[in-house]
C-alpha positions, 0 to 999 in steps of 0.5 A: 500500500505505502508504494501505491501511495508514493507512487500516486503522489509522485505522478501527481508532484510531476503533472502538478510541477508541469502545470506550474512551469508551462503555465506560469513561465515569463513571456515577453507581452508583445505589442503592435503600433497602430498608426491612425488618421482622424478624418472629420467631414468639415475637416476642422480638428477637434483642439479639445480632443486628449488621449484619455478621450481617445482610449475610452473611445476605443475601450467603448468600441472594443466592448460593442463589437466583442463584449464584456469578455473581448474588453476583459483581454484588453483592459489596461493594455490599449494605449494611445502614446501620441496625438497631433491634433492638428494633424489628425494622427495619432499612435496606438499600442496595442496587444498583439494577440488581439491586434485584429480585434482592436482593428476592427474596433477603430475601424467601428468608431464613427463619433468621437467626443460627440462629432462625426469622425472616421478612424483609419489605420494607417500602419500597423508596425512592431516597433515604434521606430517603424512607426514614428518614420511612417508618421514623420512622412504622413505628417509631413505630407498633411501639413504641406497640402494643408499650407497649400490650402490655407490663404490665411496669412497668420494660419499659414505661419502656424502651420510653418511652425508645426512643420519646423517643430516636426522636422526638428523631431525628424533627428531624434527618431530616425536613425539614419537622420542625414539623409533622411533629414536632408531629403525631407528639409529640402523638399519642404522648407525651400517652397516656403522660405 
């Protein structure tokens, strides 16, 4: 009997101990960077718009397309990093297993703080290097086609003024910033100098 009972307690110590170590091992969380233009109809940026407003928007849209168990796996780990107002851009980090999901509830969200808006993914990247390039060039572009549109003389030296300020964050996140820089500084400081 004593070596009936050694041996059941052993299988069970050796399944209860490879339970443990596959399930409670340290896994990196890995995440992916959504980078997201904000398109309204009257094409007016909402000045007031925060990122807590952003976020709980999205946590909104997560629990009405996927429920209450959906909003479960992604509490607490939506988070939105960076939001230019005047450019309608902002940066999304998001859980990686549940990248489609989180997609589709940005792709859903129709009202944002109460007015009409249409967010659309952009780039979707692993790192945010990746995605600060992609948003220093989508950035750049926005802020050229919107001096272009504007006659306002004073709304046009803001917008020379964001652009300068966004081509000085050029250098601190590209690596390669001579040429990178160079390419973007000619192409369009010289047009409005």
């Amino acid at each position: 009997k004593q070596w009936y009972q050694r041996r059941v307690r052993g299988v069970l110590n050796y399944y209860t101990n490879y339970y443990y170590k596959s399930n409670l091992s340290m896994v990196r969380i890995k995440y992916r960077y959504f980078l997201t233009a904000l398109h309204y109809p009257d094409n007016s940026p909402d000045t007031a718009l925060e990122t807590e407003h952003l976020s709980n928007t999205l946590y909104n849209a997560v629990e009405e397309n996927y429920g209450q168990f959906g909003l479960g796996h992604v509490t607490g780990r939506i988070k939105v990093l960076y939001l230019a107002v005047l450019t309608g851009t902002a940066l999304v980090r998001v859980p990686a297993d549940y990248e489609k999901q989180c997609r589709v509830s940005l792709s859903s969200v129709v009202v944002l703080r109460s007015r009409r808006c249409v967010l659309n993914v952009v780039h979707v990247g692993g790192t945010i290097r990746s995605c600060q390039a992609v948003l220093t060039r989508y950035s750049l572009n926005k802020l050229h086609h919107q001096m272009l549109d504007s006659t306002d003389v004073k709304e046009r030296e803001q917008i020379r003024a964001v652009l300068e300020r966004t081509l000085a964050d050029v250098k601190s996140f590209v690596r390669d910033t001579r040429r990178y820089t160079r390419r973007y500084t000619r192409r369009y400081t010289r047009r409005y100098t």
